[in-house]
C-alpha positions in Angstrom: 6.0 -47.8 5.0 8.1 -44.4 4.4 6.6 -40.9 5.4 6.2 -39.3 2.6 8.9 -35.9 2.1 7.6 -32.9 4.2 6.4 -30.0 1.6 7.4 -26.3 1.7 6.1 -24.5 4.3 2.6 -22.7 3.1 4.0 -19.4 4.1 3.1 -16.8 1.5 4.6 -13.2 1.3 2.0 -11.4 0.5 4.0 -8.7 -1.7 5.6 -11.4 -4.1 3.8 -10.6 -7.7 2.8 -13.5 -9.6 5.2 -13.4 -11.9 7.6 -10.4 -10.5 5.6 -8.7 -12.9 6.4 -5.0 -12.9 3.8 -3.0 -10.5 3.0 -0.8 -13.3 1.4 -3.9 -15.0 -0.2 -5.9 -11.6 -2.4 -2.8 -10.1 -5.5 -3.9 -9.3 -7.7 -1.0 -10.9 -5.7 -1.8 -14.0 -5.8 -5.7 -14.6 -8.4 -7.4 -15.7 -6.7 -10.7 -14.0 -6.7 -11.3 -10.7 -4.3 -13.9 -9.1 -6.0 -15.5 -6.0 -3.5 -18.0 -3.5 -5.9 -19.7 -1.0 -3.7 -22.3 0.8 -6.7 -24.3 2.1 -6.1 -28.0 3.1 -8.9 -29.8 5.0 -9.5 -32.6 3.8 -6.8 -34.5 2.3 -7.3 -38.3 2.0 -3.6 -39.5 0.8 -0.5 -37.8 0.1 -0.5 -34.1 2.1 1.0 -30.7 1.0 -1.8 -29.1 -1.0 -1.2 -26.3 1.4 2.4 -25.4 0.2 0.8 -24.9 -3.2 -0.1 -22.0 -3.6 3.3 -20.2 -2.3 5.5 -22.9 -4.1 3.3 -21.5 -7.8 4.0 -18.0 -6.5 8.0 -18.2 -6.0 8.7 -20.6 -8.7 6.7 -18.2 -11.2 9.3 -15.0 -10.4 11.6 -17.8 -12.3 9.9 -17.4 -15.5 10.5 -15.7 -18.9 7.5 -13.9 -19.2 7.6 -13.8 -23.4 5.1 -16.4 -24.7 6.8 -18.2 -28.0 3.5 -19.3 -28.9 1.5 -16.0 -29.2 4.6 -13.8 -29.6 3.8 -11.4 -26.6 4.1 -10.6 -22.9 1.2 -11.9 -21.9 1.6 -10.1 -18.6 0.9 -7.0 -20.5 -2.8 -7.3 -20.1 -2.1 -6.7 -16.5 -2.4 -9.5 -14.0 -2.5 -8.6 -10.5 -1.9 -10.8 -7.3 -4.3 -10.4 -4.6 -3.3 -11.3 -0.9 -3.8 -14.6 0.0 -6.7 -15.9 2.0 -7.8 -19.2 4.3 -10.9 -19.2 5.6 -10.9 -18.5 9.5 -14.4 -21.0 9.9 -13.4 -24.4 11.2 -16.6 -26.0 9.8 -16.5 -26.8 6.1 -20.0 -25.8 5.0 -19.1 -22.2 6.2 -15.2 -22.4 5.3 -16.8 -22.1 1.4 -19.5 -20.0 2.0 -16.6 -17.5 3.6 -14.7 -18.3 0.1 -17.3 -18.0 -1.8 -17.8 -13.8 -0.2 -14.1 -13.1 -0.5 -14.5 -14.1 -4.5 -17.6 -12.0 -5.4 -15.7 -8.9 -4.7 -13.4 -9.3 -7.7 -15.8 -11.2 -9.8 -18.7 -8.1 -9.2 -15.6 -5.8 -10.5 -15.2 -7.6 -13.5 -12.2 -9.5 -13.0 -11.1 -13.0 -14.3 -10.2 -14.3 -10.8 -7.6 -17.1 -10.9 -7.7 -18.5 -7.7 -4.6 -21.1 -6.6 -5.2 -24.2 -4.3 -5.1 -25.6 -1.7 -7.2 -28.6 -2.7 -10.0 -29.0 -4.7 -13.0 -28.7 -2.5 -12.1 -25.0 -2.1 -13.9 -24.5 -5.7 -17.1 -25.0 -4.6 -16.7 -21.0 -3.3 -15.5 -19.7 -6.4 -17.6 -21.5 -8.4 -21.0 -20.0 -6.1 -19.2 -16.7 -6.5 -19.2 -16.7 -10.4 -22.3 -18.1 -10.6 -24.0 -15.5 -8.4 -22.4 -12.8 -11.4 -23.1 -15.0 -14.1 -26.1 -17.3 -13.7 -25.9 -19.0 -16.7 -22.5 -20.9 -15.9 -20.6 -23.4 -17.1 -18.0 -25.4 -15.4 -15.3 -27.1 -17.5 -12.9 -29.4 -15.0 -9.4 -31.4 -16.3 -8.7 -33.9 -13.6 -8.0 -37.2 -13.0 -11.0 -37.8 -10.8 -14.3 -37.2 -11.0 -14.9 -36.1 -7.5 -18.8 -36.8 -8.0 -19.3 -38.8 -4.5 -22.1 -37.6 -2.0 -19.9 -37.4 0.9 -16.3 -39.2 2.1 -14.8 -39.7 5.2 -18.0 -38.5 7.0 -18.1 -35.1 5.3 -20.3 -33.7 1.8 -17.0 -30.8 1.5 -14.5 -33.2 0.7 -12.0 -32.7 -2.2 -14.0 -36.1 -3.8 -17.2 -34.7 -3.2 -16.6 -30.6 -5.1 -18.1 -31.8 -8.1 -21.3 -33.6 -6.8 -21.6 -30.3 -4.9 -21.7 -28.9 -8.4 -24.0 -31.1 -9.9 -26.4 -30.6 -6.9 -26.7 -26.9 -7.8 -27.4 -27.8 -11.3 -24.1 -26.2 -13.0 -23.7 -28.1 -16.2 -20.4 -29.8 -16.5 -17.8 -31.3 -18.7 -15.0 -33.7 -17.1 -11.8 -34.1 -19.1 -9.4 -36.8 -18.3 -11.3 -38.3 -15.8 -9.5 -42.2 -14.9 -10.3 -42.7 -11.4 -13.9 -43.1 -9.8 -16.3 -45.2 -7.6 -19.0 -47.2 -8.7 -21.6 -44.9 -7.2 -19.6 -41.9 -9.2 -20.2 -44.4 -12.3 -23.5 -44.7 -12.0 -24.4 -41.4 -11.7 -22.6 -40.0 -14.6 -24.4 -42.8 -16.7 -27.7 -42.4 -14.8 -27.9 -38.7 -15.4 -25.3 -38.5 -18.9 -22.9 -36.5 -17.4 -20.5 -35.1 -20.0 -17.3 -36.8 -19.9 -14.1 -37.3 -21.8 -12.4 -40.5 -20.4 -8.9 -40.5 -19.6 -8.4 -43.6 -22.1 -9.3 -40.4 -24.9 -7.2 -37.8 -24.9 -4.9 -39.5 -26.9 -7.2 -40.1 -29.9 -9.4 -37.0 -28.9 -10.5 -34.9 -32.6 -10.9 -31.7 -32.5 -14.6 -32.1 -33.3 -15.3 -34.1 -30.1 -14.1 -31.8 -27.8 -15.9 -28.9 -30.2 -19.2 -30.8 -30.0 -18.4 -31.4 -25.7 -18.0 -28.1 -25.3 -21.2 -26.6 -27.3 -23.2 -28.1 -24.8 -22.2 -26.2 -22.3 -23.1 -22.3 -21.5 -21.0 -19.5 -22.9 -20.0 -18.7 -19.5 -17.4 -20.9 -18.0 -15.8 -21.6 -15.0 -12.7 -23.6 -15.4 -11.5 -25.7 -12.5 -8.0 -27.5 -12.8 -6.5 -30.2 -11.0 -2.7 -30.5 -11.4 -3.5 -34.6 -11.5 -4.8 -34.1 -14.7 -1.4 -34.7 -15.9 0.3 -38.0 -15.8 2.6 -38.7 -12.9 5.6 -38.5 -15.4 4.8 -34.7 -16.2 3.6 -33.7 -12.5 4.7 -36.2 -9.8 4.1 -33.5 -6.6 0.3 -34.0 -6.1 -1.4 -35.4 -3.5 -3.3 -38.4 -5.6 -1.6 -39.1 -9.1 -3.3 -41.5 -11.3 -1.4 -42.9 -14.2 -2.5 -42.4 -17.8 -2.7 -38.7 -17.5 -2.3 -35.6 -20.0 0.4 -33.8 -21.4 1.7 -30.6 -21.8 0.8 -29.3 -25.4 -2.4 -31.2 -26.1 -3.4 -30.0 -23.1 -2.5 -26.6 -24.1 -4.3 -27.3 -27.3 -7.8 -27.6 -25.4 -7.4 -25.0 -23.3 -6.8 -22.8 -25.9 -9.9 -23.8 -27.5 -11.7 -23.8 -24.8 -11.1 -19.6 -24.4 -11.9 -19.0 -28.2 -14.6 -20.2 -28.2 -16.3 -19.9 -24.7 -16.0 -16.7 -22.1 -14.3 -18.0 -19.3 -14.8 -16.0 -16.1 -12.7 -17.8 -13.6 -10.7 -20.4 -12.9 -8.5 -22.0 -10.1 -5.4 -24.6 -10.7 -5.2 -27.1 -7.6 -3.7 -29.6 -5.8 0.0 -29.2 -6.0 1.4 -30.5 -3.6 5.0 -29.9 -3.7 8.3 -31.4 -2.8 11.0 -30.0 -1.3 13.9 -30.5 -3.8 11.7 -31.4 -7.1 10.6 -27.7 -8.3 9.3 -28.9 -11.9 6.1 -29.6 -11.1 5.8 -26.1 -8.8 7.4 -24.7 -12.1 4.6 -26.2 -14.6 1.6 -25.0 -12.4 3.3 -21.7 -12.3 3.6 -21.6 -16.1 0.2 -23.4 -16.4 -1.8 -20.4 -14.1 0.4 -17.9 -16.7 -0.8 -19.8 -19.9 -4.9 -19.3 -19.0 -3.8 -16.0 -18.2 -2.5 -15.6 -22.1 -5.2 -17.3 -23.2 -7.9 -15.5 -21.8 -6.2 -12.2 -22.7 -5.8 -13.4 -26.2 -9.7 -14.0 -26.2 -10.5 -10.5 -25.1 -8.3 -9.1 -27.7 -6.3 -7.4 -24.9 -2.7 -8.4 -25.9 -0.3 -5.8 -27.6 -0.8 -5.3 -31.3 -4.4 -6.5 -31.1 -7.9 -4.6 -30.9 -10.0 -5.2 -27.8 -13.6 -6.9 -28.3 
């Protein structure tokens, strides 16, 4: 069997701007959004790289146009600003997210939409502590291919497959979206307990009303947590587990956009990117994907040009 292709070096500089957005637009007392790289990689069961992530979103977005066609605006406007990167120094896992989970609560305690960029997914667990500790009644919203509700794998309850079981344990109502890949044990528990899902085999008949009616059960606060696998293989082939039968790019867009009209989202984190040396499109989508929830949420607090903040 063939080695996979090495990944980019994880290296990040810590004064490249998400973006290359100008510095009168990215200081921190000034932006409401806070760009977070955290190239954590721990736990990895398949193809490795998650690490690179991070840096490869932060170069391949100073490649961007930064006008949005769709909501005629700079987006960037707002202000956004890019925080330096962080990996937690503990070796062990449990206190690895607990140290994540104080470096967020800094940023979330000064108001800030914090956007953190993985790294693989069990780093949310911190995040998510973080925003709930500012925002007890929270939501979490999460697109991904897999459900990541197992108790433990490969001898350890931090796992990428185990973040949203950890989430479940703390009694943070959830909504999975595109889910197509999980365990028998993950099955019955999301039947057992009527977890809120929408399927994989969905999306491409999904109304409008469903995903309305999916996400009035949830809070108003919301913490959105998006793995790059959510999309099919064909649109992003650099991530660590792809599943076929995946999303694509505007419906996805579609629900996202909802989902900030019509819930608060507080924070968020796009993960598992693991990229390729030579094949930037998929470094190129997350990079434009992290800049879209950026619009979005701006849009929603009425803080883009020509409109009046709420």
């Amino acid at each position: 069997m063939s080695e996979s292709p090495p990944a980019p070096a994880s290296t990040l500089d810590d004064d490249l701007r998400f973006g290359g957005i100008d510095e009168a637009q990215s200081g921190y007392d000034d932006s409401p959004l806070a760009i977070w790289p955290v190239p954590f990689e721990r736990t990895v069961s398949y193809g490795r790289g998650t690490a690179g992530g991070p840096a490869a979103i932060l170069a391949a977005s100073q490649n961007m146009e930064l006008y949005d066609e769709e909501l005629h605006v700079e987006p960037c406007a707002a202000g956004i600003t890019t925080l330096p990167s962080f990996e937690p120094p503990a070796t062990d896992l449990g206190a690895a997210i607990e140290q994540l989970r104080q470096s967020a609560r800094p940023h979330l305690d000064a108001g800030k939409c914090l956007v953190t960029l993985g790294g693989e997914h069990s780093l949310t667990l911190g995040p998510v502590l973080a925003a709930r500790d500012a925002y007890p009644e929270l939501g979490i919203v999460q697109f991904d291919a897999h459900a990541d509700l197992r108790s433990e794998y490969e001898g350890t309850p931090y796992s990428h497959a185990c973040v949203m079981r950890r989430i479940f344990d703390e009694k943070i109502a959830a909504l999975g979206i595109g889910i197509r890949s999980l365990s028998e044990p993950e099955g019955r528990l999301v039947e057992s307990q009527g977890l809120q899902m929408i399927w994989g085999h969905e999306l491409r008949d999904l109304s409008e009303r469903r995903f309305q009616q999916a996400l009035d059960l949830l809070p108003d606060d919301i913490y959105l947590t998006f793995d790059i696998d959510f999309f099919d293989p064909s649109v992003v082939p650099s991530t660590g587990t792809p599943e076929p039968g995946g999303g694509e790019w505007w419906p996805a867009l579609t629900l996202l956009r909802e989902l900030f009209r019509r819930k608060r989202v507080v924070a968020a984190d796009v993960v598992e990117l693991a990229p390729v040396v030579g094949h930037p499109a998929s470094d190129f989508l997350a990079a434009r994907l992290v800049y879209k929830l950026c619009a979005y949420w701006a849009e929603a607090a009425g803080l883009l040009p020509g409109q009046n903040a709420v």
